[in-house]
C-alpha positions in Angstrom: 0.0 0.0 0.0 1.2 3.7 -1.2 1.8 5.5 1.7 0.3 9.1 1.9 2.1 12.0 2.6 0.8 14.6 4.6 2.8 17.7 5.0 1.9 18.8 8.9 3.1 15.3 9.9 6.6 16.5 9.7 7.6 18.6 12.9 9.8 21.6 12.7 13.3 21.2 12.0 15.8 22.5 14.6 18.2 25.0 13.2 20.2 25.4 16.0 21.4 22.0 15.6 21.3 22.0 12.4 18.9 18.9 12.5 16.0 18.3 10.1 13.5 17.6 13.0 13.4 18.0 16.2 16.0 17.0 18.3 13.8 14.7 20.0 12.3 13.3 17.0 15.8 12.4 15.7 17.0 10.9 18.7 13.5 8.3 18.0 14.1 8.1 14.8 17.2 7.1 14.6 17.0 4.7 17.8 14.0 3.0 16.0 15.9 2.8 12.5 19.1 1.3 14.6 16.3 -1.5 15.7 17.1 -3.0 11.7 20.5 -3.7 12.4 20.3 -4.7 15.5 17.3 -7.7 15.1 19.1 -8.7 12.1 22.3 -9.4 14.2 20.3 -10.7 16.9 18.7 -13.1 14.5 22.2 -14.7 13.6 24.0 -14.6 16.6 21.4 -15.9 18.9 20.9 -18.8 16.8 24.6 -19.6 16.1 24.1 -20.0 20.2 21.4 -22.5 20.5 22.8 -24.4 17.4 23.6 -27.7 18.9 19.6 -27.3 20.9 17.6 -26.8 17.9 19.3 -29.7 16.2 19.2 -31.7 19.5 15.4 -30.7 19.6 14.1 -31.1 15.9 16.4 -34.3 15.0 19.0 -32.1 12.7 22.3 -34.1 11.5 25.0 -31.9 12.3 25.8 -31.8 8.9 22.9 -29.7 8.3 23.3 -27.5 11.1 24.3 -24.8 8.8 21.2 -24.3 7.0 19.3 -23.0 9.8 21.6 -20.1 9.6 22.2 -20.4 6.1 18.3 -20.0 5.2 18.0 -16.8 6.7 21.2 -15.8 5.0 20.1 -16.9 2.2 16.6 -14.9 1.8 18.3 -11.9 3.1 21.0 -11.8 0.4 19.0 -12.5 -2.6 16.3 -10.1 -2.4 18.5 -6.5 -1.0 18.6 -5.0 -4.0 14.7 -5.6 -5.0 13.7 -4.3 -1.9 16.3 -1.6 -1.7 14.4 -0.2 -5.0 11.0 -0.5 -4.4 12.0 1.4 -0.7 12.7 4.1 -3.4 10.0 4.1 -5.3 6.9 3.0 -3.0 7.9 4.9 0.0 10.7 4.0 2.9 8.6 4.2 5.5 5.6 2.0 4.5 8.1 -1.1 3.4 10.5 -0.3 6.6 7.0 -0.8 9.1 6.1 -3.8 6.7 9.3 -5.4 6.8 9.6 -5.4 10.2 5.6 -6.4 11.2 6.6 -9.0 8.6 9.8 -10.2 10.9 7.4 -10.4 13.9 4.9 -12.4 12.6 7.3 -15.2 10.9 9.1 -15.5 14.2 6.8 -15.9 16.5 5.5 -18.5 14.2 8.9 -20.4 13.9 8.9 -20.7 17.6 6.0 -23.4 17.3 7.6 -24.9 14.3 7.9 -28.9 14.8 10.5 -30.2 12.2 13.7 -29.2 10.0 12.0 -28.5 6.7 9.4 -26.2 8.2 11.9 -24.1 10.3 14.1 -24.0 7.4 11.7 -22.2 5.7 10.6 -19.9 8.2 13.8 -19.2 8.5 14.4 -17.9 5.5 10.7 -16.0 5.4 12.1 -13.8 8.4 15.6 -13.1 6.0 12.9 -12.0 3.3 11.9 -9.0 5.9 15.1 -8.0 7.1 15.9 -7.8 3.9 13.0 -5.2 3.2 13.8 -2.9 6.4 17.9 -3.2 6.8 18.5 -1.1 3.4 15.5 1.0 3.7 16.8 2.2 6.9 20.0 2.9 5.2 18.2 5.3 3.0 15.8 6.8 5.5 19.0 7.8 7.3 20.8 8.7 3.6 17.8 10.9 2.7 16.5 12.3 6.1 20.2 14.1 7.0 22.3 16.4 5.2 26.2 16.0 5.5 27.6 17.2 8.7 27.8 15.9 11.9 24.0 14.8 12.7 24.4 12.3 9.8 27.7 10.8 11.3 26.2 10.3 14.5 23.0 8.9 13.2 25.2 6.1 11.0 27.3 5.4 13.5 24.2 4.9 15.7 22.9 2.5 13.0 26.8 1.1 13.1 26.2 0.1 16.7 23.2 -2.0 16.0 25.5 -4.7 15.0 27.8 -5.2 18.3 24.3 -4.3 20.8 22.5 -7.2 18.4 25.5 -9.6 19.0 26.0 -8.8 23.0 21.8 -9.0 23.1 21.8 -12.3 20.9 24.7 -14.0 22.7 23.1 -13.3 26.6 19.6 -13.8 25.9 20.3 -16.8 23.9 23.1 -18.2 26.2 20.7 -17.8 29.3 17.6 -19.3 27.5 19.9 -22.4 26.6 20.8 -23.1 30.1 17.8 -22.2 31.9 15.0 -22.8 29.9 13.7 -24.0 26.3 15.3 -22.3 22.8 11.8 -21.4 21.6 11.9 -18.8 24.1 14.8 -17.2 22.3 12.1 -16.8 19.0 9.1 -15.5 21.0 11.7 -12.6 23.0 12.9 -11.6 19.3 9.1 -11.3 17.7 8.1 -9.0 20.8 11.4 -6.7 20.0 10.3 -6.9 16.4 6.6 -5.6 17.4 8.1 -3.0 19.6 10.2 -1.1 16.6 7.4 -1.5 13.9 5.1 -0.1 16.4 7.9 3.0 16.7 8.3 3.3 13.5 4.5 4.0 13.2 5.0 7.2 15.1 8.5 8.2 14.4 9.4 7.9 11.3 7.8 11.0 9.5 5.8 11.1 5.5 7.7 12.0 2.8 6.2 11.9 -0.6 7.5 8.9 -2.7 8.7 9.3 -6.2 5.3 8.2 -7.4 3.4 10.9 -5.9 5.8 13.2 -7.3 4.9 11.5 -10.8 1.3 11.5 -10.3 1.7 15.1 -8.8 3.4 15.9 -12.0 1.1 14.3 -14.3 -2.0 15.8 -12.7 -0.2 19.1 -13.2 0.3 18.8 -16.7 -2.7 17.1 -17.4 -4.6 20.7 -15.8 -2.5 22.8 -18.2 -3.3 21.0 -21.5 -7.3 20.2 -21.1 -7.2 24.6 -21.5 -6.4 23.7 -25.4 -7.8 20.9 -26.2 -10.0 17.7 -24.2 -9.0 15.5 -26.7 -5.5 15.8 -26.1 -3.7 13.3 -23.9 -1.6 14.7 -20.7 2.5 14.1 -21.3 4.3 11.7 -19.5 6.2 13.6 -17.1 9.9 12.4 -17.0 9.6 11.2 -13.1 6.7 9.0 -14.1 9.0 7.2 -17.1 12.1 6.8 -14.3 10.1 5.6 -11.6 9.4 2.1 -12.2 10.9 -1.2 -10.9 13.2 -3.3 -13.8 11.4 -6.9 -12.9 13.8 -8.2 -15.7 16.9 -7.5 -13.9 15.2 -8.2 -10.2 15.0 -11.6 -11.4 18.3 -12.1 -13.0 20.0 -10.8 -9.5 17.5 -12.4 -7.3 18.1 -15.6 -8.8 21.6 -15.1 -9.6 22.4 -14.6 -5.8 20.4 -17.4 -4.6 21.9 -19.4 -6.8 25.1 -18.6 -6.0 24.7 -18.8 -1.9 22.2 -22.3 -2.1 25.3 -23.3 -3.4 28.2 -22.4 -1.2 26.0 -23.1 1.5 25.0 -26.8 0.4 28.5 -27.5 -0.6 29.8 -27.6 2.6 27.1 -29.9 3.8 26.8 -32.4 0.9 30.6 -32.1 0.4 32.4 -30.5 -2.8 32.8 -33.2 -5.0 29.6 -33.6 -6.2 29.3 -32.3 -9.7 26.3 -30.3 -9.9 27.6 -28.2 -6.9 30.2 -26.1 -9.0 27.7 -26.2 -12.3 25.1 -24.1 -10.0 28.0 -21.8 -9.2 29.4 -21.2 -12.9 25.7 -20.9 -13.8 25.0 -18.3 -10.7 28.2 -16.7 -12.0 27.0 -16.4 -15.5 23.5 -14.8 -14.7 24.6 -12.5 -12.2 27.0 -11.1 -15.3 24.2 -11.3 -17.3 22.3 -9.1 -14.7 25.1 -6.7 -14.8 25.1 -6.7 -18.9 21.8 -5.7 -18.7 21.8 -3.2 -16.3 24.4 -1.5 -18.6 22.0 -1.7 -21.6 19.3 0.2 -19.8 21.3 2.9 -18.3 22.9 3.2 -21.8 19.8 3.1 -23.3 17.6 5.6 -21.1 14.0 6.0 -20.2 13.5 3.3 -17.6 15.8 2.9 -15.4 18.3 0.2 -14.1 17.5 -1.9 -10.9 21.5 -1.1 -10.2 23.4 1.7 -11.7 26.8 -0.1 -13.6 28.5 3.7 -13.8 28.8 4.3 -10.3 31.7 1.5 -10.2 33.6 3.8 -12.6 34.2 5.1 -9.3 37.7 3.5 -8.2 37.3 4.3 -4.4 33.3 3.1 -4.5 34.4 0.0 -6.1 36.9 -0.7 -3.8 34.7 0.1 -0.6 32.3 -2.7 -2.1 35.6 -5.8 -2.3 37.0 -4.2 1.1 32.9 -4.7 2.7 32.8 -8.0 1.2 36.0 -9.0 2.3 36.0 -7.5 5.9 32.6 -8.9 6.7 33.7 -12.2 5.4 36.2 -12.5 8.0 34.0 -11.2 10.9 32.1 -13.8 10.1 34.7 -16.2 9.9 36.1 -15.0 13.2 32.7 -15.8 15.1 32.0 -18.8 13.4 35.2 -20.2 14.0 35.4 -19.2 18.0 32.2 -20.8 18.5 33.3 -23.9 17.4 36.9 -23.5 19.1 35.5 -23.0 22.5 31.9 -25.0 22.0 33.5 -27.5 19.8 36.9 -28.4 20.5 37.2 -26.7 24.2 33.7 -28.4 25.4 32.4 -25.2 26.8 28.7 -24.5 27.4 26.2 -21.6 25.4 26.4 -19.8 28.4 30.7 -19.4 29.0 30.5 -19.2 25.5 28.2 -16.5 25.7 30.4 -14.8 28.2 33.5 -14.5 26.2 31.9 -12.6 23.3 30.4 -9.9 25.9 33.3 -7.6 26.0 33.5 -7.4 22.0 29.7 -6.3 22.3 31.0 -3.5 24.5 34.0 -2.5 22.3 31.8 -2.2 19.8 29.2 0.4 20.7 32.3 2.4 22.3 33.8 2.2 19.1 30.7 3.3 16.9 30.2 6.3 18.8 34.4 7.4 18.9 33.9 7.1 14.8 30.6 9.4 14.6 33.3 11.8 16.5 36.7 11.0 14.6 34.9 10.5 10.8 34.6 14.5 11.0 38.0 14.7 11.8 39.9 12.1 10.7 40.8 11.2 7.1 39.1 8.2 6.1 42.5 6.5 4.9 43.6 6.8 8.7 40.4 4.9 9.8 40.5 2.4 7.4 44.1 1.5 7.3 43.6 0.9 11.5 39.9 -1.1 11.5 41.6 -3.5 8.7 44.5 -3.7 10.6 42.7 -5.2 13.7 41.4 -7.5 11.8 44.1 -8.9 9.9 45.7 -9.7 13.6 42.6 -11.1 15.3 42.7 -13.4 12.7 46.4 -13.9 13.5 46.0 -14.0 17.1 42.9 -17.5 16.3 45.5 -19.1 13.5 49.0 -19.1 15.4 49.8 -22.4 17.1 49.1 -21.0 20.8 48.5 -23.6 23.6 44.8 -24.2 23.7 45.4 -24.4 27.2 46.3 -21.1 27.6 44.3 -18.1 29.4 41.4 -17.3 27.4 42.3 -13.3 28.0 45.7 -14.0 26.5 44.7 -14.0 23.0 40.8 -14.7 23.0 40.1 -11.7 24.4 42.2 -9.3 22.5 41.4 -11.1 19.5 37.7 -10.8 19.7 38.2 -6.9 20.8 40.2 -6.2 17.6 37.9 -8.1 15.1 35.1 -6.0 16.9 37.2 -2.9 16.3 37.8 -3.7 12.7 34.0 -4.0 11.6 32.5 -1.4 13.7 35.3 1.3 12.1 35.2 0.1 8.5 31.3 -0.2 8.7 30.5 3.4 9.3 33.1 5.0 7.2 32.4 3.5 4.2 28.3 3.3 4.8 28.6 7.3 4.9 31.1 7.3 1.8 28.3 5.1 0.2 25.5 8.0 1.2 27.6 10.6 -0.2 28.7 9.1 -3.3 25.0 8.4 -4.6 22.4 10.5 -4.8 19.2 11.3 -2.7 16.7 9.0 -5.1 19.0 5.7 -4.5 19.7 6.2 -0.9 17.7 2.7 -0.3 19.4 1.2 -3.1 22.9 2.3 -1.9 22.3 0.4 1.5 20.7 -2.6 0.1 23.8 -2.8 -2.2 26.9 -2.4 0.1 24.6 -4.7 2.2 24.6 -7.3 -0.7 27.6 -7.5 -0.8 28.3 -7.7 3.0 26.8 -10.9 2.4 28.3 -12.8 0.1 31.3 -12.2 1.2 29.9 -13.7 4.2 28.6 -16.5 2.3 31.3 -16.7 -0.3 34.5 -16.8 2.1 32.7 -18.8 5.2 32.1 -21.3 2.5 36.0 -21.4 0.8 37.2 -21.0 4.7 35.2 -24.3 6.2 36.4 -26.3 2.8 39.7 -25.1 3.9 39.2 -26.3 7.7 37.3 -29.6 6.0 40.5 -30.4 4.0 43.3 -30.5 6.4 41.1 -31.8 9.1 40.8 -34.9 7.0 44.7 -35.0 5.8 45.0 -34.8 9.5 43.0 -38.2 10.2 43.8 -39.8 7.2 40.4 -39.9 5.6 38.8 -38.6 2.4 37.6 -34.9 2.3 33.7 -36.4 2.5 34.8 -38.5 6.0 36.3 -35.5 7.7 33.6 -35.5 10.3 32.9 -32.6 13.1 34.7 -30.7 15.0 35.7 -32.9 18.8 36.8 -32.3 21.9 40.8 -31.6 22.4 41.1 -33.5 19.3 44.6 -32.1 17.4 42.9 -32.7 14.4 40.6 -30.2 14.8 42.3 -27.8 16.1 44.7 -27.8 13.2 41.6 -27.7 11.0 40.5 -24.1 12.8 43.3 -22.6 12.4 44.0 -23.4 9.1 40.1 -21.6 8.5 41.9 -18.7 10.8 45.0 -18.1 8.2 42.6 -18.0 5.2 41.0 -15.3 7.1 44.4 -13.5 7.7 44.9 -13.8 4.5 41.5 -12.2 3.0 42.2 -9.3 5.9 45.5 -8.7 4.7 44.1 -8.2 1.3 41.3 -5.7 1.9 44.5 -4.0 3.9 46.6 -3.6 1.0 43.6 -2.4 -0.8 43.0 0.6 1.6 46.6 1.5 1.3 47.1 1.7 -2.5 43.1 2.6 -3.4 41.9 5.3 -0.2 45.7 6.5 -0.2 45.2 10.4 0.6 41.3 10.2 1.1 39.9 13.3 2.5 37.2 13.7 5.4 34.2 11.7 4.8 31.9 12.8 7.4 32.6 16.7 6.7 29.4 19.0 6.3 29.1 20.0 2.6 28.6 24.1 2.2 26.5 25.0 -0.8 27.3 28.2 -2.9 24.8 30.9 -2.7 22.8 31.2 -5.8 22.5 34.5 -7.8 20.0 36.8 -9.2 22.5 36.2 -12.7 22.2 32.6 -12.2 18.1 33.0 -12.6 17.7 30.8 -10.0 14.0 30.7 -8.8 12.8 31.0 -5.5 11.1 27.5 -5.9 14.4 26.2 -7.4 15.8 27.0 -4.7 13.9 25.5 -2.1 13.6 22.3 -3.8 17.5 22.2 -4.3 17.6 22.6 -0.4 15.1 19.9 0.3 16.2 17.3 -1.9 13.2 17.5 -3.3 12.4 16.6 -7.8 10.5 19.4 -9.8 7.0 18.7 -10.5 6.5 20.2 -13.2 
């Protein structure tokens, strides 16, 4: 449903803090819009916790442990970009309140769920809605505040939905473990859904959507020409022709991801010799290009326009934010994945000390979101870059050096943990605000949903390589074939040569996005600055109305 945009909803901005609302309605809207990236860390984390209960519970071979993550993973990726559009087109609001209404329903539901199939595919209903409200809060953020320092608070606010998600999603799900049934964790995580769509209701103000600004347009010109004739039909206004969703290319992407992830996923559970594992991924490979071909076509050919944009990687330093998201987000993952199974797995410790040992990296992390909405004003963005890929390249060192598994957790674990925190949560705001900036106001939703994209497949893409990696020399250590590796077990020097062979592919995808930042970001000015507009004059014959639609944001009309 179009939502309707009514013009007193908005409350007065607040000049003196150069805020466009009030200051209290920012601090709700932006809390409320953090909500996105917080349940959609919470929906990861807390089940990577309660893992070995749901399996226990619903009869799950451990070898297909991974698609109760990997469902949710999978929904999420393969539809960013779809959403990400029509957020632009049919409003940000109404599909960021349906998204998230959407989350709450599906996982209140999955908590009553009886068997693997099922859950599976609840799990991957509640990716399909944090997939609708993650990028459009991206863009609500992008389009609701100018450059300057509100916007790098209010993304580094969103930045800190992650590490609050993870710290929530490891102590709620830890404590539910040991004291009393998973399901609980599902029905706590529908009510915190309910709570921010509710919000949202209230906080997040109307704005009209680029199809009222068409229809505005068309009724406008439509007025002017029944004067000369009735016969005559209204033109198409140029917003009306732009404004439309490419279901051509939504496909090709959609199924080109899904494609592509279904198979990384499955290929660590079925094992990589089968055959029609790397045909799906040549084939995924080939449609996403396809996708990409015809993206180019449209924007070539103008009039409608692409789901994606191909110029804006023309852009060296936007192309390589996109490889340095994918690849640092790929070795978060890898870092979290792999602990859990170091000290669930091979250590024998319970959800709860588990639990316990990722608390203070939940802490770092909203400490370290709110230093950057300070320092990304300040600091060039090289700087910041350079020192959050840094930390992560040696937490992965710190997990993959042959340290006594004996020793102290807070001799490595600890710092480890800290600096793979400290890596994400500087990288992730930095380059989410050079994303804002380097688009424009009508792809703000877009913009998120694609640096989101590509956060995950590189989650996908390099958890996958990095378990085939741990796979493989746990089975040259045992002797076995590839496809007889088996799991992960207690004290067992197999294993723990098989983690931290995962841990130096890490360090070696880390060091990469590393050298990337030196050579690409070399020199990179202030990304967080305030941009100052000239003043427009009388010669320029500038209008009055031009003028305050250049200072809103806002399209013509005609």
């Amino acid at each position: 449903m179009e939502e309707r945009y009514d013009p007193t909803d908005t409350p007065d901005p607040d000049p003196a803090q150069g805020l466009p609302l009030s200051k209290a309605r920012c601090i709700a809207l932006v809390t409320t819009l953090t909500g996105a990236s917080f349940m959609n860390t919470v929906s990861i984390q807390s089940v990577v916790i309660i893992l070995p209960s749901i399996g226990a519970d619903l009869n799950i071979p451990e070898q297909r442990y991974q698609w109760v993550v990997s469902a949710y993973s999978l929904a999420f990726g393969c539809c960013l970009l779809l959403c990400g559009r029509i957020a632009d087109i049919y409003g940000k609001r109404t599909i960021f309140i349906a998204g998230t209404a959407w989350m709450a329903a599906v996982t209140i539901a999955t908590a009553f769920i009886p068997n693997e199939i099922v859950f599976d595919l609840f799990r991957g209903l509640h990716g399909l809605g944090a997939a609708a409200n993650f990028p459009t809060a991206l863009g609500i953020l992008g389009t609701t505040f100018p450059p300057g320092r509100a916007k790098n608070y209010a993304f580094s606010a969103y930045a800190a939905g992650a590490p609050l998600g993870s710290f929530f999603g490891n102590v709620v799900a830890g404590f539910i473990a040991n004291f009393a049934h998973w399901r609980w964790v599902f029905v706590v995580k529908a009510i915190l859904s309910s709570v921010i769509a509710t919000a949202a209701i209230f906080v997040i103000p109307h704005t009209p959507t680029p199809r009222q600004v068409s229809s505005s347009s068309s009724s406008s010109s439509s007025s002017s020409s029944s004067s000369s004739s009735s016969f005559s039909s209204p033109p198409r206004s140029p917003a009306a022709a732009n404004k439309s969703v490419d279901w051509i290319g939504a496909f090709l992407i959609t199924s080109g991801v899904f494609a592509l992830l279904y198979a990384l996923a499955e290929g660590n559970v079925v094992g990589w010799h089968r055959p029609w594992i790397p045909a799906i991924i040549v084939v995924s490979i080939l449609v996403i290009v396809a996708f990409a071909a015809w993206q180019n076509y449209l924007e070539r050919k103008g009039g409608a326009p692409p789901l994606m944009k191909v110029s804006i990687f023309r852009n060296a330093r936007f192309s390589a934010a996109m490889v340095i998201v994918a690849f640092v987000f790929g070795t978060f993952n890898n870092i979290i994945f792999f602990a859990t199974y170091f000290w669930q797995g091979f250590q024998g410790h319970s959800p709860l000390q588990t639990t316990l040992r990722f608390l203070p990296a939940g802490v770092t992390g909203v400490i370290a979101t709110f230093a950057v909405a300070i320092l990304v004003s300040r600091v060039p963005t090289y700087l910041l870059l350079v020192f959050g890929n840094l930390s992560m390249a040696v937490a992965c060192l710190l997990f993959a050096v042959p340290i006594p598994p004996t020793t102290s957790y807070f001799a490595y674990g600890l710092p480890a943990t800290v600096l793979s925190v400290l890596g994400a949560d500087v990288t992730w705001p930095c380059l989410t605000i050079f994303t804002s900036k380097t688009l424009p106001q009508e792809d703000q939703a877009l913009g998120g949903a694609l640096i989101t994209t590509v956060g995950a497949l590189g989650r996908a893409i390099f958890l996958a390589i990095a378990t085939a990696v741990q796979n493989s020399v746990m089975a040259r250590e045992r002797g076995v074939p590839v496809q007889d590796a088996g799991s992960i077990e207690l004290w067992d020097e197999p294993s723990l040569v098989g983690l931290r062979a995962g841990n130096w592919f890490s360090v070696g995808i880390a060091a990469c996005a590393l050298l990337i930042v030196l050579f690409v970001f070399r020199s990179s000015e202030v990304v967080g600055g305030s941009e100052k507009k000239p003043e427009p004059s009388v010669e320029e014959g500038i209008t009055v109305v031009e003028m305050i639609e250049g200072e809103t944001g806002g399209e013509k009309t005609g």
